[in-house]
ZAROTOR-463467 format. One record per residue: residue number from 0; residue in one letter; x, y, z of N, C-alpha, C, O in turn. Coordinates in Angstrom, 3 decimals. Example, Ala and Ser with C-alpha at 12.3 -4.5 7.8 and 13.67 -1.06 7.14 Angstrom:
# ZAROTOR-463467
ATOM|resi|resn|n.X|n.Y|n.Z|ca.X|ca.Y|ca.Z|c.X|c.Y|c.Z|o.X|o.Y|o.Z
ATOM|0|a|13.190|-5.690|7.800|12.300|-4.500|7.800|13.200|-3.300|7.800|14.236|-3.319|8.465
ATOM|1|s|12.850|-2.250|7.080|13.670|-1.060|7.140|12.900|0.030|7.870|13.409|1.138|8.039
//
This chain:
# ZAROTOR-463467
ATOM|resi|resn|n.X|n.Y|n.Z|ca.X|ca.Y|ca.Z|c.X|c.Y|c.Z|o.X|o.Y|o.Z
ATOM|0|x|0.831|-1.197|0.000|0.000|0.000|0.000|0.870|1.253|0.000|2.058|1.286|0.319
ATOM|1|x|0.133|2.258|-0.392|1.046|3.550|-0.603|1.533|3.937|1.037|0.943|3.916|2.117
ATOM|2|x|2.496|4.184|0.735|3.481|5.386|1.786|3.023|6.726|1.840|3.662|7.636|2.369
ATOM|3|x|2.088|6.831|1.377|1.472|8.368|1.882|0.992|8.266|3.691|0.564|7.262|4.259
ATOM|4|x|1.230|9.625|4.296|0.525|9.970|5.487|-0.436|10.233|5.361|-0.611|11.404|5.023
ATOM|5|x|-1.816|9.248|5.563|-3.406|9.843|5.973|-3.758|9.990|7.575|-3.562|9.197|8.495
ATOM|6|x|-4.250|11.080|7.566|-4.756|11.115|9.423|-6.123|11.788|8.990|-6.549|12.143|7.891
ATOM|7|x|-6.637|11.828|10.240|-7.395|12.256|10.202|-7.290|13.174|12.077|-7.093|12.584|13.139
ATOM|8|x|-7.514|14.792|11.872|-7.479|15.482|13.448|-8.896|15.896|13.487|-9.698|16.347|12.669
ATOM|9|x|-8.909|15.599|14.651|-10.373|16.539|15.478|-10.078|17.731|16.159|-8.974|17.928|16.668
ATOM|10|x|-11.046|18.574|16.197|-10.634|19.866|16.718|-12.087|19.858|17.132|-12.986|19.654|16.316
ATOM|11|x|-12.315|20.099|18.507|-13.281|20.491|19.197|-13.820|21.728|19.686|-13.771|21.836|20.911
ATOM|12|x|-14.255|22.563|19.140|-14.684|24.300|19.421|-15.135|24.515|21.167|-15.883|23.797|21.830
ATOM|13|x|-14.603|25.401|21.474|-14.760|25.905|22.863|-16.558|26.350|22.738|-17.049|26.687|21.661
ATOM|14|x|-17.283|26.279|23.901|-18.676|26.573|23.833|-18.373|28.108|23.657|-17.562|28.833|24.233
ATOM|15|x|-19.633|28.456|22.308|-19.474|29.657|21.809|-18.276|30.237|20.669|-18.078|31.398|20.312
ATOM|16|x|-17.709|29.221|20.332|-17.111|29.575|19.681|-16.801|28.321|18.104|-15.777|27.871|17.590
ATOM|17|x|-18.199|28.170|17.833|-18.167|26.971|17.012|-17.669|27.609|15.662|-16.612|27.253|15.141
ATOM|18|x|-18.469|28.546|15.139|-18.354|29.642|14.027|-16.955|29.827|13.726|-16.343|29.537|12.699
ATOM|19|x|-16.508|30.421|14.922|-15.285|31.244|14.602|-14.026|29.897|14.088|-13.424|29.985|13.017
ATOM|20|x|-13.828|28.800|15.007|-13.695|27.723|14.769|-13.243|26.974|13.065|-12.200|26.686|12.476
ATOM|21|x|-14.796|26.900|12.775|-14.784|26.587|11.403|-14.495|27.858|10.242|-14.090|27.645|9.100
ATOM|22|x|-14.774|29.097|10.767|-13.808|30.069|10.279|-12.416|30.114|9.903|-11.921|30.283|8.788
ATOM|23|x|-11.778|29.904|11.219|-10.675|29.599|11.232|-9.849|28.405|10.451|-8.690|28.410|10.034
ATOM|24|x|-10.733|27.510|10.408|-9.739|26.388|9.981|-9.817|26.434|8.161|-8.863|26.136|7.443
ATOM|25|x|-11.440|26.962|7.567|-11.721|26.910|6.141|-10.958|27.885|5.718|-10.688|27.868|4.517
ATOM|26|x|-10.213|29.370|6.847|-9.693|29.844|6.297|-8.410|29.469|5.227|-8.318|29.724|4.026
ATOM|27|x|-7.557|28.836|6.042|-6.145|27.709|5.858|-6.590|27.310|4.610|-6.056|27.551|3.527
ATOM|28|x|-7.568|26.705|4.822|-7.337|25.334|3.795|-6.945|25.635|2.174|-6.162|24.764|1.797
ATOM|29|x|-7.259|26.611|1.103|-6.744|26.771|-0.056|-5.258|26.924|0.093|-4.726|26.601|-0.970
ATOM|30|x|-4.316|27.319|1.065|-3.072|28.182|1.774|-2.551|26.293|1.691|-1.610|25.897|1.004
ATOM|31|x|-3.403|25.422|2.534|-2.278|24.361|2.793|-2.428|23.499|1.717|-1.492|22.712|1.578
ATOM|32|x|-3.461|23.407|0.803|-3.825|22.210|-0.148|-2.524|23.095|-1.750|-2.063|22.254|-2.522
ATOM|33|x|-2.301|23.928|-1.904|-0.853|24.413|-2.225|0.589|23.889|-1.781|1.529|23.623|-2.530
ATOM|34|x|0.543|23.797|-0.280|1.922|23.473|0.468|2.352|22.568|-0.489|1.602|22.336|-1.437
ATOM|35|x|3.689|21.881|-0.390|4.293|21.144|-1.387|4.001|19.962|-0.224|4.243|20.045|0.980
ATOM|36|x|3.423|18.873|-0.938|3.490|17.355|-0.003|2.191|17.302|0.265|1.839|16.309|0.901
ATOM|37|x|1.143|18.285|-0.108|-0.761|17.809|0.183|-0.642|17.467|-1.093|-0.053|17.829|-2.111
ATOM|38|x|-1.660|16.359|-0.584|-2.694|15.612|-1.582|-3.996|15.637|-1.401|-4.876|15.620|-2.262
ATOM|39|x|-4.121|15.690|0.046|-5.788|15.812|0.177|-5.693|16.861|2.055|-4.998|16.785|3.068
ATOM|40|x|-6.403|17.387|1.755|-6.895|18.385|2.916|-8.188|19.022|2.976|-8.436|19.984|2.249
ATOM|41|x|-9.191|18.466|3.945|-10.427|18.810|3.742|-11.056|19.097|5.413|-10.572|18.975|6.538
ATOM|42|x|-11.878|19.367|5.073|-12.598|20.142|6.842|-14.126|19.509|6.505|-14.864|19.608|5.526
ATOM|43|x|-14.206|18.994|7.460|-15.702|18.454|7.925|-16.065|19.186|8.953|-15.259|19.948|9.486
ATOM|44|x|-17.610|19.031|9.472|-17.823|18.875|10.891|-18.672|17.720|11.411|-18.847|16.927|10.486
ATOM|45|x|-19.050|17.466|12.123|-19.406|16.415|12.761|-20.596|16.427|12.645|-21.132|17.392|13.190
ATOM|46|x|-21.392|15.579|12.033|-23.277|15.430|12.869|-23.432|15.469|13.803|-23.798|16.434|14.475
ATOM|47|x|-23.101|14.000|14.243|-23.309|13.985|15.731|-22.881|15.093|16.772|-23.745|15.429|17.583
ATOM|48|x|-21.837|15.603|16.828|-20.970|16.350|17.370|-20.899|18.058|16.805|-19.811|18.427|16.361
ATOM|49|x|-21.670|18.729|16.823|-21.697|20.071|15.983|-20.522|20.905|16.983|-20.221|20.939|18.176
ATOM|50|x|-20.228|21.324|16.137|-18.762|22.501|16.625|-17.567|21.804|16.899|-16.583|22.403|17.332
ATOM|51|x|-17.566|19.869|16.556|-16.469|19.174|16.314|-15.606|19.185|14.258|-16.008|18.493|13.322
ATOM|52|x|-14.707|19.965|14.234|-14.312|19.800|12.936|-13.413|18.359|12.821|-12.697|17.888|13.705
ATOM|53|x|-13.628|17.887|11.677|-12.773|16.915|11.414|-11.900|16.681|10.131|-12.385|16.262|9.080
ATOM|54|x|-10.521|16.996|10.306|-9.925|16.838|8.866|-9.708|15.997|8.399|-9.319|15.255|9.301
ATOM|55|x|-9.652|15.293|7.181|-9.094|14.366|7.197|-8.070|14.927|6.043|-8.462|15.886|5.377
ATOM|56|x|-6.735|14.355|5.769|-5.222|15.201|5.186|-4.738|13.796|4.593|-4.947|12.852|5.355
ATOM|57|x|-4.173|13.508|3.463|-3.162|13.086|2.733|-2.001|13.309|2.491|-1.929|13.989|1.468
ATOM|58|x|-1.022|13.081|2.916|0.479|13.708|2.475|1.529|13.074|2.181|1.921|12.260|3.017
ATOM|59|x|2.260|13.231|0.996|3.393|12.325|0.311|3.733|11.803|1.164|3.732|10.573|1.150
ATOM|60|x|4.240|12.627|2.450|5.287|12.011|3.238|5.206|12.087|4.826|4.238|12.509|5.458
ATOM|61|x|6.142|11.707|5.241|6.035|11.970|7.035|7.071|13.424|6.703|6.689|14.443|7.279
ATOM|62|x|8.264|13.549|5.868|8.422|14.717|5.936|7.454|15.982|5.681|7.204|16.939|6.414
ATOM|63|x|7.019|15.672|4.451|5.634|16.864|4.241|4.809|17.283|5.254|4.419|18.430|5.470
ATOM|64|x|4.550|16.202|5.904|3.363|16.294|7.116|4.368|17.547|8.516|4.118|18.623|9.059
ATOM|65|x|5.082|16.913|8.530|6.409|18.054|9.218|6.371|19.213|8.765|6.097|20.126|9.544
ATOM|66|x|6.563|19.416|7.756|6.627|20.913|7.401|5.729|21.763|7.570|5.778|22.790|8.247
ATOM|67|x|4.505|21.159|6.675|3.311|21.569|7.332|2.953|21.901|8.591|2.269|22.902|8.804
ATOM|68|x|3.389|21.073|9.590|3.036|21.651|10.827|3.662|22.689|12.012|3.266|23.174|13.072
ATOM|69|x|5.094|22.735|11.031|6.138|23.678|11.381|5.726|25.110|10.383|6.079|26.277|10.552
ATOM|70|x|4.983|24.604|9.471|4.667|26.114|8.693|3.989|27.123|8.767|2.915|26.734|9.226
ATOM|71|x|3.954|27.829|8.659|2.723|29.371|8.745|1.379|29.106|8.772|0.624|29.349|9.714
ATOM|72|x|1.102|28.621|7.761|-0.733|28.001|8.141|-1.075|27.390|9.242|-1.978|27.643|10.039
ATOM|73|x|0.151|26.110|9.219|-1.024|25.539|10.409|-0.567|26.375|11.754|-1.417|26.463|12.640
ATOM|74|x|0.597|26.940|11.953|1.149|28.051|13.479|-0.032|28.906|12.989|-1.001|28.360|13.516
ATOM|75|x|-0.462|29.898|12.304|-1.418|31.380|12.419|-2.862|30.160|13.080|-3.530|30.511|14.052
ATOM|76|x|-3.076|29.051|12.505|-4.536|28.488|13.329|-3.821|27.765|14.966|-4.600|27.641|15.911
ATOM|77|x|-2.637|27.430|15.098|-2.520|26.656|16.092|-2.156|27.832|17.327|-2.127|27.612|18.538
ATOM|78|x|-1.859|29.289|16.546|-1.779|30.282|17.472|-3.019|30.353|18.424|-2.906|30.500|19.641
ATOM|79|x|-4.131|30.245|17.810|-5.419|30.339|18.097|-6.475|28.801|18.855|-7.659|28.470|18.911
ATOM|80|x|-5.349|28.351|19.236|-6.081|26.744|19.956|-6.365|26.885|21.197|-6.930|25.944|21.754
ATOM|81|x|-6.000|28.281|22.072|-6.245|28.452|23.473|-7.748|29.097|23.354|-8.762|28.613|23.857
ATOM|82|x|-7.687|29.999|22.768|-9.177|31.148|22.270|-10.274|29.731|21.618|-11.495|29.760|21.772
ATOM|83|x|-9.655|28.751|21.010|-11.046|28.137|20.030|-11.232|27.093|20.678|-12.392|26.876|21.029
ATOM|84|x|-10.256|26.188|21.021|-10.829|24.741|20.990|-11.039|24.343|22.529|-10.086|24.475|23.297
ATOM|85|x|-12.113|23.921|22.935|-12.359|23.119|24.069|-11.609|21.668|25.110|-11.806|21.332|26.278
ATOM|86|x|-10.940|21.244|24.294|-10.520|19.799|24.168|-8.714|19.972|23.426|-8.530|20.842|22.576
ATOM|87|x|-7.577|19.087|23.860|-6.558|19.271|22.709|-7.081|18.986|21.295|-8.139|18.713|20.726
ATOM|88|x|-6.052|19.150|21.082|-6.268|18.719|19.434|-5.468|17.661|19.261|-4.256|17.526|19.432
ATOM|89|x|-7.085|16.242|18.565|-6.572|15.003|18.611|-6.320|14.867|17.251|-6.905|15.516|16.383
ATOM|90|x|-5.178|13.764|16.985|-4.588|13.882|15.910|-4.300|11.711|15.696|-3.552|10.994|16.359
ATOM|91|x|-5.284|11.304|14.485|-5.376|10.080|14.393|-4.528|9.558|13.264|-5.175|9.636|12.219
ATOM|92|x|-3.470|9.116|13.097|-2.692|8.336|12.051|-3.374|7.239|11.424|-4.187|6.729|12.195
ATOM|93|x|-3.331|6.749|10.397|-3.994|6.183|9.397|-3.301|4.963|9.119|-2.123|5.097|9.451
ATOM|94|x|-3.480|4.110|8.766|-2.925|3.056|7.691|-3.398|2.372|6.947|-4.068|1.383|7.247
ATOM|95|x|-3.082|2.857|5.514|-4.568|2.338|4.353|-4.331|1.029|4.022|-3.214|0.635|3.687
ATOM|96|x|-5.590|0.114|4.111|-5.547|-1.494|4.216|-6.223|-1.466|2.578|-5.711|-2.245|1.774
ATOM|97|x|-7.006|-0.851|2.251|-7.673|-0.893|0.534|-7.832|0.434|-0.482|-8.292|0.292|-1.615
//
């Protein structure tokens, strides 16, 4: 199976601050699906769970995935994880079986 990094993170919005939240994160997303090493970067939110976002991300590599998270996009939203999110930010590694 491919050597790409799939995860999938949850980000849980602080009460009252679901909006700003998914603001925040749809902002990024044209900014990181550019970065060199995305393949897939997308923002959900939850049914069950409203004001839970869920990404799920593709990336060439475990280096790519690094950079990315050392880079400007995701620091200007991760500046903002004390003000938004309720919960850390959980972060699920993948391993594609099909």
């Amino acid at each position: 199976m491919s050597e790409h990094v799939h995860l999938i993170a949850r980000l849980v919005a602080r009460e009252g601050k679901e909006a700003a939240l998914a603001q925040a994160v749809a902002a990024i997303v044209p900014a990181v699906l550019e970065e060199p090493g995305c393949l897939v970067y997308t923002a959900h939110e939850s049914r069950e769970r409203p004001g839970t976002i869920v990404m799920y991300e593709v990336w060439e590599s475990g280096t790519a995935l690094d950079v990315h998270a050392d880079g400007a996009n995701f620091r200007a939203l991760a500046a903002r994880f004390d003000e938004l999110l309720g919960e850390p930010l959980a972060i699920e590694l993948l391993r594609r079986i099909a």
